[in-house]
MDTraj code that builds the backbone (N, CA, C; nanometers):
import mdtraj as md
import numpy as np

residues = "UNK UNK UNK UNK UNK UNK UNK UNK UNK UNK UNK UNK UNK UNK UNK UNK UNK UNK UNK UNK UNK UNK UNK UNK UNK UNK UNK UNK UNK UNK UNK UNK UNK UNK UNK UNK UNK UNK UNK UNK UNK UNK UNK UNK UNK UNK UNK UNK UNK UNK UNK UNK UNK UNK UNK UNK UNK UNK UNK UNK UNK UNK UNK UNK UNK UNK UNK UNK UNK UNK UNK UNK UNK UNK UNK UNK UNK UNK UNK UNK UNK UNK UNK UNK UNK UNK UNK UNK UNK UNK UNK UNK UNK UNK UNK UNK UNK UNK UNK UNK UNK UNK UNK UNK UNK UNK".split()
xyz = np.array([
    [12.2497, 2.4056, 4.9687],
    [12.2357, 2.4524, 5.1066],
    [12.2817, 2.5980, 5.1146],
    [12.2138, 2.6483, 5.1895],
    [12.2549, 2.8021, 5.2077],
    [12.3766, 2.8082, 5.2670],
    [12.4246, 2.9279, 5.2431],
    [12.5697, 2.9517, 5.3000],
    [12.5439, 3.0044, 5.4500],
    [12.6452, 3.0193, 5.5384],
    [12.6010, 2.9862, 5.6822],
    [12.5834, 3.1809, 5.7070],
    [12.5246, 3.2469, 5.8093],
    [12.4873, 3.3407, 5.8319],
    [12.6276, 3.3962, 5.9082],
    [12.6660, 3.5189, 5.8525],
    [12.7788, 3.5901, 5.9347],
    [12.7069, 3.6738, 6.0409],
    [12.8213, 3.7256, 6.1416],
    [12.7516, 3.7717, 6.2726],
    [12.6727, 3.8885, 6.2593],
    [12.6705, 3.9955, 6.1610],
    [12.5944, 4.0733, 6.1568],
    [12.4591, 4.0537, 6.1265],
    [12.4410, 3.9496, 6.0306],
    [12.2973, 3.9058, 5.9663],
    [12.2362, 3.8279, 6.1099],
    [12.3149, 3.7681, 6.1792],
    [12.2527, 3.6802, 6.2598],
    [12.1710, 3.7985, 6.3846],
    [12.2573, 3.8784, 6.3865],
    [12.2379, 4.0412, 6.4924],
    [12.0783, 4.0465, 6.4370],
    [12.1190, 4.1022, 6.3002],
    [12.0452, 4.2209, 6.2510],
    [11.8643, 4.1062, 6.2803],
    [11.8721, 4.0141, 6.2206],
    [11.7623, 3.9103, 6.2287],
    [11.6982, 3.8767, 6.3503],
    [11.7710, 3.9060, 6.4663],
    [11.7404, 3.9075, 6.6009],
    [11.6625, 4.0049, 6.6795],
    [11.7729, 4.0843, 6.6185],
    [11.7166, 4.2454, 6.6469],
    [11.6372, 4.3358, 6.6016],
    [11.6263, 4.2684, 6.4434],
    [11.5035, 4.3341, 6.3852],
    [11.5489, 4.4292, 6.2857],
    [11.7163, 4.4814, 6.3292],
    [11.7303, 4.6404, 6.2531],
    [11.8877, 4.6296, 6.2132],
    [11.9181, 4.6962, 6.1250],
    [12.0384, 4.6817, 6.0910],
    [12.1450, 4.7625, 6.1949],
    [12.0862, 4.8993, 6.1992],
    [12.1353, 4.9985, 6.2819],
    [12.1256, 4.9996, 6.4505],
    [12.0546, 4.8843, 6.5017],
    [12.0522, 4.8321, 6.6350],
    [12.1327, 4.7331, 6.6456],
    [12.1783, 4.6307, 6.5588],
    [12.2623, 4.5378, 6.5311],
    [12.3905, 4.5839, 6.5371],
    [12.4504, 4.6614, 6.4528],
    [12.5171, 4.7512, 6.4343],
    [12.5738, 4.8476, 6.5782],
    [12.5212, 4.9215, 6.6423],
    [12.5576, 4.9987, 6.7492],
    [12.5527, 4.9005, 6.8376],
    [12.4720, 4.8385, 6.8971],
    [12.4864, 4.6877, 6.9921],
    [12.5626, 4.6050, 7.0037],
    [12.6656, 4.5631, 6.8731],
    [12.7494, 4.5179, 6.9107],
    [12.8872, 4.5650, 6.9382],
    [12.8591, 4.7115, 6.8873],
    [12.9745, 4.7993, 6.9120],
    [12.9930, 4.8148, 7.0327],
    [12.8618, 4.8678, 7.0945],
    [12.9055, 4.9417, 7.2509],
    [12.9089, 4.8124, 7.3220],
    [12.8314, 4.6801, 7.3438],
    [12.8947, 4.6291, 7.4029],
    [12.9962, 4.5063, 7.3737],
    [13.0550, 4.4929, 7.2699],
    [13.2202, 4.4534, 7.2154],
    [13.2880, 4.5072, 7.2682],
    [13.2786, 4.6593, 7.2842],
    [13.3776, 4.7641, 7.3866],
    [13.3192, 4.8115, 7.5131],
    [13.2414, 4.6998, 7.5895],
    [13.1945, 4.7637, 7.7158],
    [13.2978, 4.8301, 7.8268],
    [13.3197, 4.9113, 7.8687],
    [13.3753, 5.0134, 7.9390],
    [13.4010, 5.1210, 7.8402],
    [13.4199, 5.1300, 7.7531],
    [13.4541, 5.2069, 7.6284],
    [13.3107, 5.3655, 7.6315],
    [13.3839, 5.4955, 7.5979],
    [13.2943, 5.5640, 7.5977],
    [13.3432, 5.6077, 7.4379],
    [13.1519, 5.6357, 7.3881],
    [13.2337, 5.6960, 7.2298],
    [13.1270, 5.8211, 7.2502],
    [13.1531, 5.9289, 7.1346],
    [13.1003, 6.0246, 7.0636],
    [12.9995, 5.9931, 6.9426],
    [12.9302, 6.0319, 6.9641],
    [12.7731, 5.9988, 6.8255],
    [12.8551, 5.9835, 6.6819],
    [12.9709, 6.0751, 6.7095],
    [12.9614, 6.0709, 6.5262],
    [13.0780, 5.9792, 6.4989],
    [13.1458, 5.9339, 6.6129],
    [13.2385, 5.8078, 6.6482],
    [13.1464, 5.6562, 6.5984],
    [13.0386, 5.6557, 6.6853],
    [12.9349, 5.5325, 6.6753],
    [12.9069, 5.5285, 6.5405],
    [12.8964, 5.6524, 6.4597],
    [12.8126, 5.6460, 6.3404],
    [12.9342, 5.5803, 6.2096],
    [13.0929, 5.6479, 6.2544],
    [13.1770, 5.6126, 6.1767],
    [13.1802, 5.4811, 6.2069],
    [13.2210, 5.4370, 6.2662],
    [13.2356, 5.2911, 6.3315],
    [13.1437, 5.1493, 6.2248],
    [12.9829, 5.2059, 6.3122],
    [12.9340, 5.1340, 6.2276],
    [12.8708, 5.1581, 6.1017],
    [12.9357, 5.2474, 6.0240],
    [12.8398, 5.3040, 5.8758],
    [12.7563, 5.3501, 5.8221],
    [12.6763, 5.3888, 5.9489],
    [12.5285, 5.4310, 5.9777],
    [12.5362, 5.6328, 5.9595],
    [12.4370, 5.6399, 5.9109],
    [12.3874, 5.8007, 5.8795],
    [12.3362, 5.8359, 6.0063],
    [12.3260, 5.9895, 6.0371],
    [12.2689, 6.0625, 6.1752],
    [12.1990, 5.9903, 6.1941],
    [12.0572, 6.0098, 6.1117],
    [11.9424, 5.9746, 6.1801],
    [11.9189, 5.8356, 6.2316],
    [11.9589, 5.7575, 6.1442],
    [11.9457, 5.5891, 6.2385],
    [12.0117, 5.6077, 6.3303],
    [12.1334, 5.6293, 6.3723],
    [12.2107, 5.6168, 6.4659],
    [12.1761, 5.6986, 6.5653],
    [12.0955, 5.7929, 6.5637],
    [12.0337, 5.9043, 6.6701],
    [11.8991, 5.8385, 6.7007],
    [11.8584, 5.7577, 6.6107],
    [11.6959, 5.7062, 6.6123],
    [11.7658, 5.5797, 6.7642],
    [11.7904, 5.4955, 6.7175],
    [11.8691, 5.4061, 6.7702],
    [11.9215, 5.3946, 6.9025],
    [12.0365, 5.5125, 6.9279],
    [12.1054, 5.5340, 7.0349],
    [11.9821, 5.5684, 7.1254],
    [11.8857, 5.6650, 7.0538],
    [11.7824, 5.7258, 7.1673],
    [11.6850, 5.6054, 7.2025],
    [11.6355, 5.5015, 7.1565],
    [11.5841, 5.3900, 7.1693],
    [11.6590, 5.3042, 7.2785],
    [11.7952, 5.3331, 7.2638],
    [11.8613, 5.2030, 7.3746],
    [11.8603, 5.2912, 7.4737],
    [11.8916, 5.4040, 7.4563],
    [11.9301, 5.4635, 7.6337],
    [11.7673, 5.4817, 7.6978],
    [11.6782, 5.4902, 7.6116],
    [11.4948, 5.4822, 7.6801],
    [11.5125, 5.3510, 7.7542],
    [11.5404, 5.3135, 7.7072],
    [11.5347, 5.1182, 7.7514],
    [11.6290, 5.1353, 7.8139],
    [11.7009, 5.1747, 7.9141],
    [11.8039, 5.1829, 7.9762],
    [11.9295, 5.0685, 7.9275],
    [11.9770, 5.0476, 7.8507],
    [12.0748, 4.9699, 7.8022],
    [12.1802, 5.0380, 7.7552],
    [12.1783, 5.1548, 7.7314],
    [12.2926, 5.2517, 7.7063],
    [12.2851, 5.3700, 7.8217],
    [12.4516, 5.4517, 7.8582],
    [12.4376, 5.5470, 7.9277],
    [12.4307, 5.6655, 7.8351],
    [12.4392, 5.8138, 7.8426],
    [12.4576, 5.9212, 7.7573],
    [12.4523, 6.0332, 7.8349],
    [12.5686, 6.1382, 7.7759],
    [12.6087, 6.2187, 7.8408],
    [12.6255, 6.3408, 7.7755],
    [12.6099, 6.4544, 7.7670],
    [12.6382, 6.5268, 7.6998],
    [12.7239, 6.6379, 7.7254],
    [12.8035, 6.7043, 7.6499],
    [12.9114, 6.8383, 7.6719],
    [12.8572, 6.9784, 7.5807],
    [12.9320, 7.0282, 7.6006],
    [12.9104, 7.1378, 7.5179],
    [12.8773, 7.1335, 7.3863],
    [12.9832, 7.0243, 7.3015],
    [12.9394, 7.0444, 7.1411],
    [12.9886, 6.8696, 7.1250],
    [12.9601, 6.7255, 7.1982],
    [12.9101, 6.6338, 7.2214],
    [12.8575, 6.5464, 7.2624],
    [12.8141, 6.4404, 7.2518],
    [12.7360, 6.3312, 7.2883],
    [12.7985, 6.2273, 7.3129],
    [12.8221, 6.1953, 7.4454],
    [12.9021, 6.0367, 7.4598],
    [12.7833, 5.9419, 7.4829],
    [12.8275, 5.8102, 7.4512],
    [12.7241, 5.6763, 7.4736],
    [12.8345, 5.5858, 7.5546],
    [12.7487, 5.5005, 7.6040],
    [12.8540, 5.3621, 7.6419],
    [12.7453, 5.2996, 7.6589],
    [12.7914, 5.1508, 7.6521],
    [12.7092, 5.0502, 7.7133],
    [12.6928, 5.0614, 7.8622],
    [12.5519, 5.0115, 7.9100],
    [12.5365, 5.0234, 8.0974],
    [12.5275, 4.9235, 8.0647],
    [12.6893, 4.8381, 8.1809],
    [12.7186, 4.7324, 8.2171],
    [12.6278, 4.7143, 8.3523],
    [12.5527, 4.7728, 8.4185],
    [12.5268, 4.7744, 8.5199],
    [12.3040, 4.6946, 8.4736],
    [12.3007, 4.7532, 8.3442],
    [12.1521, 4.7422, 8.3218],
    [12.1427, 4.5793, 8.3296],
    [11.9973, 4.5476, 8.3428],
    [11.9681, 4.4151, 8.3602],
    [11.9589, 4.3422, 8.2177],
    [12.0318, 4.4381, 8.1211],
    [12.0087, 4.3918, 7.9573],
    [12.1414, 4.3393, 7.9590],
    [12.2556, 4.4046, 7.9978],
    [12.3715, 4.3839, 7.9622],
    [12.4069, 4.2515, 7.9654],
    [12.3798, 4.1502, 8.0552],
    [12.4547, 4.0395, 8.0509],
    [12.4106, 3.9103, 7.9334],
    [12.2760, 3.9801, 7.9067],
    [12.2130, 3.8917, 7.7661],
    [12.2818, 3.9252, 7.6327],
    [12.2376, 4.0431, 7.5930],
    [12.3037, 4.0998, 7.5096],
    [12.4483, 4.0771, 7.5080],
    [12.5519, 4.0771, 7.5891],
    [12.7081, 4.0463, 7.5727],
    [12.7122, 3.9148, 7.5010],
    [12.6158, 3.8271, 7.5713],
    [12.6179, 3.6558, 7.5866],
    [12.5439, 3.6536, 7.4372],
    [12.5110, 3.7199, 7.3815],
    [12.4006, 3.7263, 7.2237],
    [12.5161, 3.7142, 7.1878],
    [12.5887, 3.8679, 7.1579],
    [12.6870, 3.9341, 7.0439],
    [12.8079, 3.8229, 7.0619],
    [12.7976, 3.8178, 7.1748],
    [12.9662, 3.7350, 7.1688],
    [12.9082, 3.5653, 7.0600],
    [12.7695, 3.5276, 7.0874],
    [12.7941, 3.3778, 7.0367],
    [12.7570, 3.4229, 6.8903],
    [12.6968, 3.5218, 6.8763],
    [12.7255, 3.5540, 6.7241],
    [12.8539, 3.5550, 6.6494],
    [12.9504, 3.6497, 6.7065],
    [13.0765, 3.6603, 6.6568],
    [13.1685, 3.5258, 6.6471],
    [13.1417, 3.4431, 6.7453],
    [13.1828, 3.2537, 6.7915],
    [13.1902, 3.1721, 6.6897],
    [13.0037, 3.1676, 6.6291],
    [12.9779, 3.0390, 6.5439],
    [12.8986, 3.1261, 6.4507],
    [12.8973, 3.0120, 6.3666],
    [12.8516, 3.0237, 6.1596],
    [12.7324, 2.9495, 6.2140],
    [12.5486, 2.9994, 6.2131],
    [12.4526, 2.9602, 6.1657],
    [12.4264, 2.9279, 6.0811],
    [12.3828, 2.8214, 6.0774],
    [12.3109, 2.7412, 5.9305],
    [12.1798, 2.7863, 5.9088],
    [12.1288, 2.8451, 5.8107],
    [12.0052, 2.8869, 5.8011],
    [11.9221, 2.7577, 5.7662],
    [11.8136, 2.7856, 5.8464],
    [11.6951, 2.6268, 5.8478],
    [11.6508, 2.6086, 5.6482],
    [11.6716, 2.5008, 5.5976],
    [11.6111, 2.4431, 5.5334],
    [11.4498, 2.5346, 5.4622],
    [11.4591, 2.5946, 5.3149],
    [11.3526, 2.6554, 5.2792],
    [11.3387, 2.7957, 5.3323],
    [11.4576, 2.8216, 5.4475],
    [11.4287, 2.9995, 5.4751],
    [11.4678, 3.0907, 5.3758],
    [11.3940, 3.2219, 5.3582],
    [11.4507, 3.2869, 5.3066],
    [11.5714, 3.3859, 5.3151],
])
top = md.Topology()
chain = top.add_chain()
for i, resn in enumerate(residues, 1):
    res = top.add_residue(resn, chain, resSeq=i)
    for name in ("N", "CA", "C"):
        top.add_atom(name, md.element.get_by_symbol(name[0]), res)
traj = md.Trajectory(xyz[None], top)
């Protein structure tokens, strides 16, 4: 039997992407939390460009806010978007329970 799926694989398989998996559960694990691009990128392990590909993908989709200063880029999760309360309710039952991968998956 396969060994049971940890919360990132279960993310990433959902989501499609490693680096959406990845920043998604960051910003909203720390919803109220504001970070800096190259904060998000340390965080989750990710190089510029995914993490710029990415961040700019969620805030189109309104699911992230973004702000900019002189010489950075803040993100946060929008607790307010109509994504937020799925997505929390995703990441959190990921982090919860061990999936069993179905029988013959790869």
């Amino acid at each position: 039997m396969p060994a049971p799926l940890d919360p990132e694989e279960i993310l990433t398989r959902l989501f499609g992407s490693v680096s959406r998996a990845r920043i998604l559960d960051l910003l909203v694990s720390h919803a109220g939390r504001v970070f800096y691009q190259r904060e998000i990128m340390f965080e989750t392990g990710l190089s510029l460009h995914p993490a710029q590909r990415e961040l700019q993908n969620l805030f189109d989709l309104g699911i992230i806010k973004r702000r900019e200063t002189v010489d950075k880029v803040f993100y946060e999760i929008d607790s307010s978007s109509p994504f937020f309360k799925p997505l929390y309710e995703i990441c959190e039952f990921a982090q919860k329970h061990k999936v069993e991968p179905k029988e013959g998956s790869v």
